[in-house]
N, C-alpha and C positions, 0 to 999 in steps of 0.2 A: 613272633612278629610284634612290633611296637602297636601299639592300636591309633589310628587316629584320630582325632579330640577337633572339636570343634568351638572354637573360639569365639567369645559373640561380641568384644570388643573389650579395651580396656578404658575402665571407669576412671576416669581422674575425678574425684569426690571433690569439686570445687562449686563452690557458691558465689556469684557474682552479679551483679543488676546484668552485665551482658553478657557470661555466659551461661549455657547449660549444665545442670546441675551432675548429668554423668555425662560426660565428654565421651563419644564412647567411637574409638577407630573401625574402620570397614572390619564385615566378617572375615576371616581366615582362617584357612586350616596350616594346622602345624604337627609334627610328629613330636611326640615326647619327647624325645631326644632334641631337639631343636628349643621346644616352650622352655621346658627345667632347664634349659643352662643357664639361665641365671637369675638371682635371684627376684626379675621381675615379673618372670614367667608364671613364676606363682602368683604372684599378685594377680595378672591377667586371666589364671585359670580361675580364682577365687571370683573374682567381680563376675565374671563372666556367668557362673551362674547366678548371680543375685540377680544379673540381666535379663538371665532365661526366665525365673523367679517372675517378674517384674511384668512381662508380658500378657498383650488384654488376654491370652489363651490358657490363664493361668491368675495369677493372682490382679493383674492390671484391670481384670474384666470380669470373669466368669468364676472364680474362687473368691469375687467379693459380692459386688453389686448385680452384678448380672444372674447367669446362670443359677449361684446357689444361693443369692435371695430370690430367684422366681423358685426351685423349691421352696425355700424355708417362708412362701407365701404370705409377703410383702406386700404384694403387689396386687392389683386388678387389673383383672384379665383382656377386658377388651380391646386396650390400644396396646399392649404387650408384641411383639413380632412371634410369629407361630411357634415359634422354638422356644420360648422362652412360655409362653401358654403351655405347650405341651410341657413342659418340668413344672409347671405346678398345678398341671392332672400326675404327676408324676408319671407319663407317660414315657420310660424310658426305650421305648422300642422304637418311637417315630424317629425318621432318619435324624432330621436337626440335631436331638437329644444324644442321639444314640453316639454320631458323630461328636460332639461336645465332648461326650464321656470317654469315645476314648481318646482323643486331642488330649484329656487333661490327665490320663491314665501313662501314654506313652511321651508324652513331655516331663512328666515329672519322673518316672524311673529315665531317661537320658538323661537327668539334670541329675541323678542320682548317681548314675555313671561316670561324668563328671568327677562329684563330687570324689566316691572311690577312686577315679585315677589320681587327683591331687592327694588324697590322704596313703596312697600306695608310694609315691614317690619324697613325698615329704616325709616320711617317718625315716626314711634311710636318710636323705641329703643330711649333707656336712652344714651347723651353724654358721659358716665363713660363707656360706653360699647368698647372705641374706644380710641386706644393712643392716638392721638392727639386731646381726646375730640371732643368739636360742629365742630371747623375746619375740622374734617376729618369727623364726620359725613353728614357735610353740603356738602363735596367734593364727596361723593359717592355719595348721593343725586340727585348732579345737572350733574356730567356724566354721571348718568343712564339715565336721564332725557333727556340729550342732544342727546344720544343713542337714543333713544325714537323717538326724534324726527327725527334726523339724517337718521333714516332708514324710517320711516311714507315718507319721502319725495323724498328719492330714490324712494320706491315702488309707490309713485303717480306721478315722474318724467316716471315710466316703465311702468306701467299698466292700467293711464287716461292719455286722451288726456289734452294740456296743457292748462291754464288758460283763454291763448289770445283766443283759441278755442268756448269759450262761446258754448260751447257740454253741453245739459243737462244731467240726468241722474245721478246715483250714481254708483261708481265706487270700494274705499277700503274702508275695516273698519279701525278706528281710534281706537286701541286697549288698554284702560290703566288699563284693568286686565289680572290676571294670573290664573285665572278661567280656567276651559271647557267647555265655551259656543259660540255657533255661533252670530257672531257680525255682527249688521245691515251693508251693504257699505254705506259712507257719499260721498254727491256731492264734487267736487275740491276744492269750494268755503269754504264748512264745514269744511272738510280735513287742507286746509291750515290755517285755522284760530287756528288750532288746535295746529301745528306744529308750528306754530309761537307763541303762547302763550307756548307751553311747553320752548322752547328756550329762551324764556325774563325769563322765572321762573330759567333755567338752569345757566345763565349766572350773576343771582342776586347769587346762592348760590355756583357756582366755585367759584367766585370774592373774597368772606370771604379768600380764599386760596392761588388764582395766583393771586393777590393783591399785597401780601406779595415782593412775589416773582417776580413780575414786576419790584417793587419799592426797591427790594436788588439788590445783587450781579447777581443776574439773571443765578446762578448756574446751578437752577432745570430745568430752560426753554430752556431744550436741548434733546438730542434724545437718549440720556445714564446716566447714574447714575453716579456723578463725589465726592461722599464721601463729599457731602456738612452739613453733621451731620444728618440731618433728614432722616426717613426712606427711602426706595428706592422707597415704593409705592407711594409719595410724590416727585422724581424726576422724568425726563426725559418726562418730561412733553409736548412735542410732540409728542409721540405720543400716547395721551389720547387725553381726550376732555378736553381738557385746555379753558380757558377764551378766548385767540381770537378764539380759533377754534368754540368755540360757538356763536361765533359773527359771521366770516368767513361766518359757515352753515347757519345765520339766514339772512346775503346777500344774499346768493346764493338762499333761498326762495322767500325773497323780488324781487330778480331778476324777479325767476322762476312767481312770482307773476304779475309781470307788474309794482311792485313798485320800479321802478328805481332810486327814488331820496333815496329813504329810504335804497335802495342798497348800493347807492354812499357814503350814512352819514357812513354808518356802516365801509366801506372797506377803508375811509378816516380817522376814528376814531384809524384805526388799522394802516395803512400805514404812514399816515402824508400827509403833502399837495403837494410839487412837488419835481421834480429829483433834484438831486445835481447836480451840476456842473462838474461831471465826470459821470456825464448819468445814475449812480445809483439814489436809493430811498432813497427821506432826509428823510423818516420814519424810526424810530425806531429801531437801531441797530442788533434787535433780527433776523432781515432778510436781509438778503443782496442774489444779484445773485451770480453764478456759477462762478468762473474765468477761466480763457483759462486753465488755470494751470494745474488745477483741473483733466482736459479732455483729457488732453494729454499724450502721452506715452504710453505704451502697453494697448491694447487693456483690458486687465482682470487687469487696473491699472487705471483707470479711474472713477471720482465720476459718476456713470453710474443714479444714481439717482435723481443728479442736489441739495441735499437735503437742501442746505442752505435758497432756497426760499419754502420749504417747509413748510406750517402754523400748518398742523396735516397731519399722517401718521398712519396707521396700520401697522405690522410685518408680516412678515412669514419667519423663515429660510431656505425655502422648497422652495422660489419662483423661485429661479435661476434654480432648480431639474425640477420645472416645465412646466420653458420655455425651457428648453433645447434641447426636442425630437422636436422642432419647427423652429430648426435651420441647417436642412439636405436640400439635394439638392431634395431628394424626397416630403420632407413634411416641408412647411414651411409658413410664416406669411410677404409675399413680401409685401413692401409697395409699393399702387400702384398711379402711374404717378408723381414718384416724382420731375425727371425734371420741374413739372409744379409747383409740391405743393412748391418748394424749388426755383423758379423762375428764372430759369437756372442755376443748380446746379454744373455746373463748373465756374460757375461766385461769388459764394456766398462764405463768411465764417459764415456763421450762422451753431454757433456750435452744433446745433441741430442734423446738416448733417454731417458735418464733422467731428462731435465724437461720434454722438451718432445712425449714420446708418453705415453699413458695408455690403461689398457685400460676399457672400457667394459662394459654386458651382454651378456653373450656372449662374453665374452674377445678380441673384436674392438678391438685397436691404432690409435688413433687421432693424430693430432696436435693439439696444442693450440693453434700458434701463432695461431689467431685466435679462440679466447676473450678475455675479458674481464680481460686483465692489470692488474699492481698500479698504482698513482703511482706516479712515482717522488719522490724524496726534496723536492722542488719545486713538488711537488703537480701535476707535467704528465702528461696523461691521455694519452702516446706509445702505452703498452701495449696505452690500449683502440682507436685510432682509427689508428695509423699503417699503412702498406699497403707497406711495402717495396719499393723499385725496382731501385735498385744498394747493393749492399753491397762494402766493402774487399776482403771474400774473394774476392769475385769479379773484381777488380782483382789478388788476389795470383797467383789462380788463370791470369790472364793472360800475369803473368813467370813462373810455371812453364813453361806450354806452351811459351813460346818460348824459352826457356833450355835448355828440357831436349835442343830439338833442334838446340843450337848448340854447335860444341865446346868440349870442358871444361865447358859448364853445367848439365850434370845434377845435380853434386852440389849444386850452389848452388839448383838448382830441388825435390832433394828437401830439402834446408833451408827451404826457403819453404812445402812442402807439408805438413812434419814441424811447424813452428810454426801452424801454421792448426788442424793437427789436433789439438795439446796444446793449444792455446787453448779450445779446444771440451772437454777433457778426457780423448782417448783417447791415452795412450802406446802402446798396443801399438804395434809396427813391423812392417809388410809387407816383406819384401826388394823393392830396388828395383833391378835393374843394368842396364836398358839404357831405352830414353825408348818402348819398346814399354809395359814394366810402369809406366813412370810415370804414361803415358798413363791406361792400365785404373785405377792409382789415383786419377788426377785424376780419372776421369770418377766413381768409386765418390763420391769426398768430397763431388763437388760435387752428388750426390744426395743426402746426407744431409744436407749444407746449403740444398739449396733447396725441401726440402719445403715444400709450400704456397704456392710465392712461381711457377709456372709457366716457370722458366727452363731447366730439363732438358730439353725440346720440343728449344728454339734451337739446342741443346747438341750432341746428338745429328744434328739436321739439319746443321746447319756440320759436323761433323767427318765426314759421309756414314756414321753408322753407321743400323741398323737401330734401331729403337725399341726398347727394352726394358727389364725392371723391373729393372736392375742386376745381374741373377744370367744372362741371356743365353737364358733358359728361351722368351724369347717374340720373334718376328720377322715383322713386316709389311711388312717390304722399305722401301726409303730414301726411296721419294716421299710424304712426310707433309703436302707442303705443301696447305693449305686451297684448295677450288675456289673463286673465283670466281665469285660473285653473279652469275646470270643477268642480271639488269637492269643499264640501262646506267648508266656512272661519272655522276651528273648531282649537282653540286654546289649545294644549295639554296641 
């Protein structure tokens, strides 16, 4: 029997002052045999999950700013909505929570399903079946692929405890059918071998594509569709799963893995080797930081999303809709002890604080980063709709760690952390002498950088510390990882 596939719209990747950023057709269902006859079927099955992806019930809302910054304890508690207090008592058993968790559990294995249908039918389709030929079949190919794995390793960053753990036991299933059958759960160790081999496979068959496109005008390797000839599906290739972002994700496993130098190779292949000499990145033009500029000025006129060091993003035009009820004096999203977190925060210009937190009524501190940001100079709507996945910092963040615990490379690692942090705008310097204190700093920065973006959680799990709001005031011991859905793994 054909299976059938649920469709969530197809993306037209167009950026324009009037229209929206993913154009996206009513839901529909279609049988396989109907989507794959032609080559735009695939397209539509592709987008379609970056759509699912996108959603506040998943990365739009509750895989960034919501849900798992209220675990990774961002936040104070009091004007929080109960659901979101209860995750950061880490109380996973009140309904709210418990709910949430599996919302985000059985969304993302269907999105997974997805994904294995399109990779089951494309590997056989004939290259004639697709304008741009093997190129574009070899492109859909290795995004679903990267999708694949991309999500495989969120779900074992939430659901098993981390690598350093050495925790026996099997934890998720490693899913690469689109079947309806119940899937054995694989140990960490299986899991990530898995996620890492789909990513070297993903990364060989984008490359046939953003190859091209590295080594051009670098048109397409942007966040909107700039009428560079080639189809639209083929630009704005940030935010797809483009070639570095498959590299990007396959650090951030090596990380998550304990493979730090294998980390370092990867996020150095993509950056380059060290700052310039005005404290930016001598890698690779395609990234640069955020300017004062940028940040300045009315408050709903500002790059609120930082997006220039952005390596890959997801969309949602809904995002700013859905931060909004979270910005009242009754009900809202305080970041808490930031004095501490910002290190005397009338002392600093770290533009993290100074444009991108704002007090509200109440004198309750909040973040901006998903309000409704400016255009940019192009007229692309990045600010209002992009969702951030991996960012450079987080790549630099990478050869720090593992520099600093290598000998002689600490000082090279506190130059990598010293330029991340004037890029942002705070000179102050912390003394740093030994890769204990680098550590406690890296771990500080890379809180103030990922506010709102839910990556502090990972952070903190991988390195076996206890959760807390960067000042050390609060401790719920090292087992954060997410229970496990009662019901069984059953792949629709």
């Amino acid at each position: 029997m054909k299976r059938i596939i649920y469709i969530l719209g197809l993306l037209a990747v167009t950026l324009s002052a009037c229209e929206n950023w993913f154009d996206v057709q009513p839901k529909e269902e279609l049988s396989s045999d109907i989507l794959y006859s032609t080559g735009n079927g695939y397209r539509m099955q592709l987008n379609g999950i970056y759509m699912t992806l996108s959603k506040a019930d998943l990365y739009g809302q509750e895989l960034s700013w919501g849900f798992l910054d209220a675990v990774g304890q961002y936040y104070s508690k009091s004007k929080m909505p109960q659901k979101y207090q209860d995750a950061n008592d880490l109380l996973y058993g009140t309904s709210g929570v418990k709910s949430t968790i599996e919302t985000i559990w059985n969304n993302m294995y269907h999105a997974i399903a997805d994904a294995n249908n399109l990779i089951e039918h494309v590997v056989k389709e004939d290259s004639s079946r697709f304008e741009l030929g093997d190129r574009e079949r070899k492109l859909i190919h290795g995004e679903a692929l990267g999708l694949r794995a991309f999500m495989h390793l969120d779900l074992l960053r939430l659901f098993a405890p981390a690598p350093a753990a050495n925790e026996s036991g099997k934890w998720i299933p490693y899913v690469t059918s689109s079947e309806s059958v119940t899937n054995t759960p694989l140990t960490v160790k299986e899991t990530m071998e898995r996620i890492l081999a789909d990513l070297d496979e993903a990364r060989r068959l984008v490359a046939v594509s953003d190859s091209m496109e590295l080594n051009g005008d670098r048109d397409n390797w942007n966040f909107q569709a700039r009428g560079s000839g080639l189809p639209k599906f083929f630009q704005a290739r940030r935010v797809r799963m483009n070639m570095h972002a498959v590299m990007a994700i396959q650090a951030r496993a090596y990380m998550y893995n304990g493979q730090k130098k294998e980390a370092h190779d990867l996020a150095k292949e993509i950056l380059g080797e060290e700052p310039d000499e005005w404290g930016g990145p001598a890698w690779n033009s395609l990234y640069r930081f955020t300017d004062e500029w940028d940040l300045m000025g009315d408050i709903y006129n500002r790059d609120v999303k930082m997006y220039s060091d952005v390596v890959m993003g997801f969309a949602n035009s809904k995002c700013a809709d859905l931060y909004e009820p979270y910005l009242t004096l009754d009900r809202n999203l305080a970041i808490r002890n930031v004095n501490s977190l910002f290190q005397d925060k009338e002392m600093t210009n770290d533009f993290r604080y100074v444009y991108l937190i704002t007090d509200i009524e109440g004198g309750a501190e909040v973040s901006i980063k998903n309000i409704r940001g400016k255009l940019n100079s192009g007229g692309s709507q990045v600010a209002a709709f992009l969702l951030p996945i991996i960012r450079h910092t987080e790549l630099s963040y990478m050869m720090g760690e593992y520099l600093c615990e290598t000998p002689g490379g600490l000082d090279k690692a506190i130059e990598i952390l010293r330029m991340v942090q004037q890029a942002r705008g705070e000179y102050r310097e912390i003394p740093i002498t030994n890769s204990a204190e680098y550590m406690n700093a890296l771990l500080n920065e890379a809180r103030r950088e990922f506010i709102g973006e839910g990556q502090c959680f990972y952070m903190y799990k991988r390195l076996g510390l206890p959760l807390n709001d960067g000042v050390g005031n609060i401790d719920y011991g090292t087992k954060v990882y997410l229970p496990i859905p009662d019901s069984e793994t059953v792949i629709l």
